[in-house]
Residue frames relative to the residue before (quaternion, step in Angstrom):
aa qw qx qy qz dx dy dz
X 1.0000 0.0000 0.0000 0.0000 0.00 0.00 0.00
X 0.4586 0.6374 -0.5755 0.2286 3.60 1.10 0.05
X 0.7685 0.3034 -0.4438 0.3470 3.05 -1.74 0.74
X 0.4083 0.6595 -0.4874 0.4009 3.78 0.98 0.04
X 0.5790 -0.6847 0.4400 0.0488 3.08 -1.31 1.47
X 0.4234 -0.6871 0.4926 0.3255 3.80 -0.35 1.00
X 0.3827 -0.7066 0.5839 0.1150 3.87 -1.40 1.01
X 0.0832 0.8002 -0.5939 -0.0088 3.21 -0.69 0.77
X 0.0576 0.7236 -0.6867 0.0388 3.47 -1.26 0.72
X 0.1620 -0.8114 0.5615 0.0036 3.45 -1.75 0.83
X 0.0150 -0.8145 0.5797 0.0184 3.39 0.35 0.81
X 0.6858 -0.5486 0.3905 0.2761 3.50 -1.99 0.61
X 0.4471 -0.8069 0.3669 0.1201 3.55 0.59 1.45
X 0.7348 0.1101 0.0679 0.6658 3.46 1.56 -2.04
X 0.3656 -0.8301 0.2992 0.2964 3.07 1.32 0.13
X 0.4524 0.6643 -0.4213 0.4202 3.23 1.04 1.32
X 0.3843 -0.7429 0.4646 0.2909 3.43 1.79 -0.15
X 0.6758 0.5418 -0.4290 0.2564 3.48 0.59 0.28
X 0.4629 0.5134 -0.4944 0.5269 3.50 1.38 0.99
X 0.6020 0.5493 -0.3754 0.4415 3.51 1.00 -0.64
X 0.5274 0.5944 -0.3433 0.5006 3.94 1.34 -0.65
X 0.8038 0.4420 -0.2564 0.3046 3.06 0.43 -1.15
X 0.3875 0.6081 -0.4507 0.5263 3.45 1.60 -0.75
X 0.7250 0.3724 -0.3849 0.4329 4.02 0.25 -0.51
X 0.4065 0.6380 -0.4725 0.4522 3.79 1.25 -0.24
X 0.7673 0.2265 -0.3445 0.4912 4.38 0.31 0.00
X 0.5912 -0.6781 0.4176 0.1278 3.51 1.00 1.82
X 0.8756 -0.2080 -0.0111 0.4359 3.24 -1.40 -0.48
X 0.4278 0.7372 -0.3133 0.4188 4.01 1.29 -0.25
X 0.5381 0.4779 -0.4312 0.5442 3.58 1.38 0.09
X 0.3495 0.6507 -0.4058 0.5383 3.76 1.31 -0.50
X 0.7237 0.3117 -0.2707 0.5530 4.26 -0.28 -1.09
X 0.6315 0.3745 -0.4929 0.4668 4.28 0.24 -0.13
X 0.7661 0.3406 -0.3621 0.4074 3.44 0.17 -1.20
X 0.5941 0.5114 -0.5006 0.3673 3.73 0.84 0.21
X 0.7467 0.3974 -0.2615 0.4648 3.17 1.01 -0.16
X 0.7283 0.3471 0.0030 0.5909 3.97 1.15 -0.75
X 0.2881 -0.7481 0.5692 0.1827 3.44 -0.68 0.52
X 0.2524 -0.7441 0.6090 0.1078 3.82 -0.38 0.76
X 0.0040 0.8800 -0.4726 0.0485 3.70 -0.16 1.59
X 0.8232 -0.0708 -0.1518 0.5424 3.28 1.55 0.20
X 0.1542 -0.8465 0.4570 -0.2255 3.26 -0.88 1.78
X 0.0012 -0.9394 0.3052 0.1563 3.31 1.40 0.47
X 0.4968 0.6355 -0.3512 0.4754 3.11 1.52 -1.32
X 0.6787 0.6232 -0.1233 0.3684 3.91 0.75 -1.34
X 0.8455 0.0794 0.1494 0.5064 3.22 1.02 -1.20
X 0.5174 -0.7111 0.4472 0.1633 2.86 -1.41 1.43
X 0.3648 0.7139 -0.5540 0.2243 3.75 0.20 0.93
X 0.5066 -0.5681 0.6421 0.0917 3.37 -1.69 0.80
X 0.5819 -0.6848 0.3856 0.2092 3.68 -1.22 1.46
X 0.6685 0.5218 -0.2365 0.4742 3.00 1.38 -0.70
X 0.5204 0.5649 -0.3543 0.5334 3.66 1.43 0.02
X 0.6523 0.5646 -0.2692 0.4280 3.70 0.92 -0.77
């Protein structure tokens, strides 16, 4: 499995999405994770439909 890409996912913890915001609070530095990790589920982020998961 070397070289496989780190998974990330973030789900609504208190369901208010306001930790998932903040993850956007270290600005252009979210740029250095996705270079390194693939971010596969982000609802707060993305427009995606249960039935697609």
């Amino acid at each position: 499995m070397a070289g496989d890409r780190l998974k990330i996912a973030f789900y609504w913890a208190a369901s208010c999405g306001g930790c998932e915001i903040a993850v956007l609070d270290i600005n252009e530095k979210i740029l250095d994770v996705v270079a390194k990790a693939d971010i596969v589920f982000w609802p707060v982020a993305m427009d995606i439909k249960y039935k697609d998961v």
